[in-house]
C-alpha positions in Angstrom: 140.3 16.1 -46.2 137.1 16.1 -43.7 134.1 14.5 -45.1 130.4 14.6 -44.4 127.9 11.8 -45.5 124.2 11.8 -44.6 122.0 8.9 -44.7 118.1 8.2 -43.3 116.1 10.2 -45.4 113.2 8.6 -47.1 109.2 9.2 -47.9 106.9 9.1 -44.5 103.3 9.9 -43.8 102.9 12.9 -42.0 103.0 12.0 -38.3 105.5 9.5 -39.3 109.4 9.6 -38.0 112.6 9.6 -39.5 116.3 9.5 -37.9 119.0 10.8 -40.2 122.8 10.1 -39.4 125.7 12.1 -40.6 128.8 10.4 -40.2 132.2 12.5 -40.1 136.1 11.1 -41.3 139.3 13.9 -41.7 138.3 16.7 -39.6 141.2 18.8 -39.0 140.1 19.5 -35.5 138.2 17.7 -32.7 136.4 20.7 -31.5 133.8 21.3 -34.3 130.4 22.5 -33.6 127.9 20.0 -36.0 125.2 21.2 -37.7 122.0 20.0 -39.4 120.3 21.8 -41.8 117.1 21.8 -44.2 116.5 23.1 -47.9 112.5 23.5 -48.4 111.9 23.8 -52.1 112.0 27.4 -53.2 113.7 28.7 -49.7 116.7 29.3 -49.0 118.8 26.6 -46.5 118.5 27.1 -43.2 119.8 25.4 -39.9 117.6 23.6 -37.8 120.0 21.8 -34.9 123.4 21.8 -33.5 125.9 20.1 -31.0 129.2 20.5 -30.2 131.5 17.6 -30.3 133.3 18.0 -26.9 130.6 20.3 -24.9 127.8 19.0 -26.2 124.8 21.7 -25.5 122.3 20.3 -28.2 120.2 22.8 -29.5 117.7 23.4 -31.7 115.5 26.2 -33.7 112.0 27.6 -32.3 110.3 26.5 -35.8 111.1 22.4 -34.5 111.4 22.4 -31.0 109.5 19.5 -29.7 109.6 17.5 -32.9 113.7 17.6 -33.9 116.5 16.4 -31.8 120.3 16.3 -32.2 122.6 13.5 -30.5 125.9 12.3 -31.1 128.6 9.9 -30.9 132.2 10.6 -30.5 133.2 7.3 -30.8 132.2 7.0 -34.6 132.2 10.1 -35.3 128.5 10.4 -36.4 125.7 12.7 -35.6 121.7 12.5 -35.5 118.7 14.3 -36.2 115.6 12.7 -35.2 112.6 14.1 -36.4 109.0 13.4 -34.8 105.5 14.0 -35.7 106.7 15.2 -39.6 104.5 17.0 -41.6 104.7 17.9 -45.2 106.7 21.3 -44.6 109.2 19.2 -43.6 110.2 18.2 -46.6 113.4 19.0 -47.9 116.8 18.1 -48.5 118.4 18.0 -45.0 122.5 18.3 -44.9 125.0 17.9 -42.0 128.2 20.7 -41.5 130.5 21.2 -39.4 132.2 24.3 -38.2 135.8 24.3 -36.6 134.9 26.0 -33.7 135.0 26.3 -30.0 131.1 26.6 -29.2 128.3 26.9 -31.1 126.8 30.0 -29.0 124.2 31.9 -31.4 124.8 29.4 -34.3 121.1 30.5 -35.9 122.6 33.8 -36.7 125.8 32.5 -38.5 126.0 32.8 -42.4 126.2 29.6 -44.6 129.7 30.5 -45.4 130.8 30.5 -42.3 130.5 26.5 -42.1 133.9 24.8 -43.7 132.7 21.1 -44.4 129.4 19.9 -46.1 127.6 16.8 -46.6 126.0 16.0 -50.2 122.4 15.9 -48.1 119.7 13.0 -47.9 115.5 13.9 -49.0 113.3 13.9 -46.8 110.0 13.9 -48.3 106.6 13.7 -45.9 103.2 12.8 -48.1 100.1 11.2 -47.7 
């Protein structure tokens, strides 16, 4: 059974960084496209980066580009999400998924459902 765990959340300053890891065991395929994604407090979840696990092709949305990246490594089966310069919007629960796919071309416009494996999520909570 394919599993998800996230850790690296915590409480920063805004302005502060964080890099959160999801690390991946029982997938039942090698081509996956991996997801992050972020629950704010009264909104509904939404996904914030991807990468696929043989093409690669990191992306990620308009509302974090130049703050957020996504990386990975094959070999341990683990993805990251750095975030830069965070600021109390970010806050949030931020969870890892991964879809059994073979790209992850227009992955902002997929529904929730469509992503088979989930992560129980790590806080992320940005304060002064």
């Amino acid at each position: 059974q394919a599993r998800l765990q996230e850790s690296g959340g915590g409480t920063v300053q805004p302005g502060e960084s964080l890099r959160l890891s999801c690390v991946g065991s029982g997938h039942p395929a090698t081509s996956r496209c991996m997801g992050w994604f972020r629950q704010i407090p009264g909104k509904e979840r939404e996904p914030v980066a991807t990468i696929h696990t043989l093409y690669g092709s990191p992306d990620v949305a308009r509302t974090v580009k130049g703050r957020f990246t996504i990386s990975q490594d094959t070999a341990s089966d683990t993805i990251y999400l750095q975030l830069d310069n965070l600021q109390p919007e970010d806050t949030g629960t931020y969870y890892c998924a991964a879809r059994y796919i073979i790209n992850c071309a227009n992955w902002h416009i997929w529904a929730l459902a469509s992503w088979r494996t989930w992560g129980q999520g790590t806080q992320v909570t940005v304060s002064s």
